[in-house]
N, C-alpha and C positions, 0 to 999 in steps of 0.2 A: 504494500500500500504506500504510496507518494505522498509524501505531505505537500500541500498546498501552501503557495506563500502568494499572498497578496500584500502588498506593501500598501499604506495610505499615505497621503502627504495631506495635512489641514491646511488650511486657508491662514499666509502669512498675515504676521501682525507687522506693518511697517514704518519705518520712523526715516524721516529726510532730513540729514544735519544741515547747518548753515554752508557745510565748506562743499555740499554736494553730493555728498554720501547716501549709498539708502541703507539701512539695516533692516531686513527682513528676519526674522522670528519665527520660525514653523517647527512641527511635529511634524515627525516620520515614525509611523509603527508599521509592522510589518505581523501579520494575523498568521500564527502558524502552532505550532502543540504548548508552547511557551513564548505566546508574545514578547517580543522585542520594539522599544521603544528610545527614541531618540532625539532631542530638543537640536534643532540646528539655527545656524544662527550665520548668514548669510552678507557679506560687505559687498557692496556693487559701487562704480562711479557712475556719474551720472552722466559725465564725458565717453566711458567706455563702456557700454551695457552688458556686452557679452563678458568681459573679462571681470572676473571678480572672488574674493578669497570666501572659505569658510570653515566651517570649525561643524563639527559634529561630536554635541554633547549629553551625558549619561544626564538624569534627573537631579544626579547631586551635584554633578559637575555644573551644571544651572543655576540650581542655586546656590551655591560658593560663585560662581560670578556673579549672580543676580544682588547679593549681599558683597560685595566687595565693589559694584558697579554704584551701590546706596551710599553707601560708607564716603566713596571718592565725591559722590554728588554731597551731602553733607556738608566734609572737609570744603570745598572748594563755595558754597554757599556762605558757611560762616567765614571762610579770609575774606569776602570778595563782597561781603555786606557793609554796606556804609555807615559811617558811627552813628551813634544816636545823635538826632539834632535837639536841641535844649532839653532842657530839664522839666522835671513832673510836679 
C-alpha cells in the first residue's frame, strides 16, 4: 500500500517594507501517516520578482524568531522614542 502525500501551501500573510521588500508568511503541510508541517517564511524584491531567498521553518523555530523579531521591535521602539515633552 502507497502512502499518499498531498502537500498544502495556505494562503501567504504578507508584509511590504519601506526599502521594497515583501515578506511573505505561509504554511506548508504535507497530509501523509504522520503529518509534517512547516512555517516558511519567504524575502522577495520588488525590483526582482523571480529571485528571492527563504528559510523553511519547524513550529519552534517560528516562534524563537517570532519572539526574538518582538524583542528587536521593543529594543528599537524604546531608543528611538522621543523624550517626554514637559512635565505633569
Amino acid at each position: 500500500m502507497a502512502t499518499q502525500r498531498r502537500a498544502r501551501v495556505e494562503r501567504p500573510a504578507t508584509i511590504r517594507t519601506s526599502g521594497g521588500r515583501q515578506l511573505c508568511v505561509e504554511r506548508l503541510t504535507l497530509d501523509e501517516t504522520a503529518p509534517v508541517g512547516r512555517v516558511v517564511l519567504r524575502i522577495t524584491c520588488q525590483r526582482v520578482e523571480r529571485d528571492y531567498l527563504w528559510a523553511s521553518l519547524t513550529a519552534a523555530e517560528a516562534r524563537q524568531l517570532a519572539e526574538q523579531l518582538l524583542a528587536q521591535a521593543a529594543a528599537v521602539e524604546d531608543r528611538c522614542r522621543p523624550p517626554h515633552a514637559g512635565g505633569e
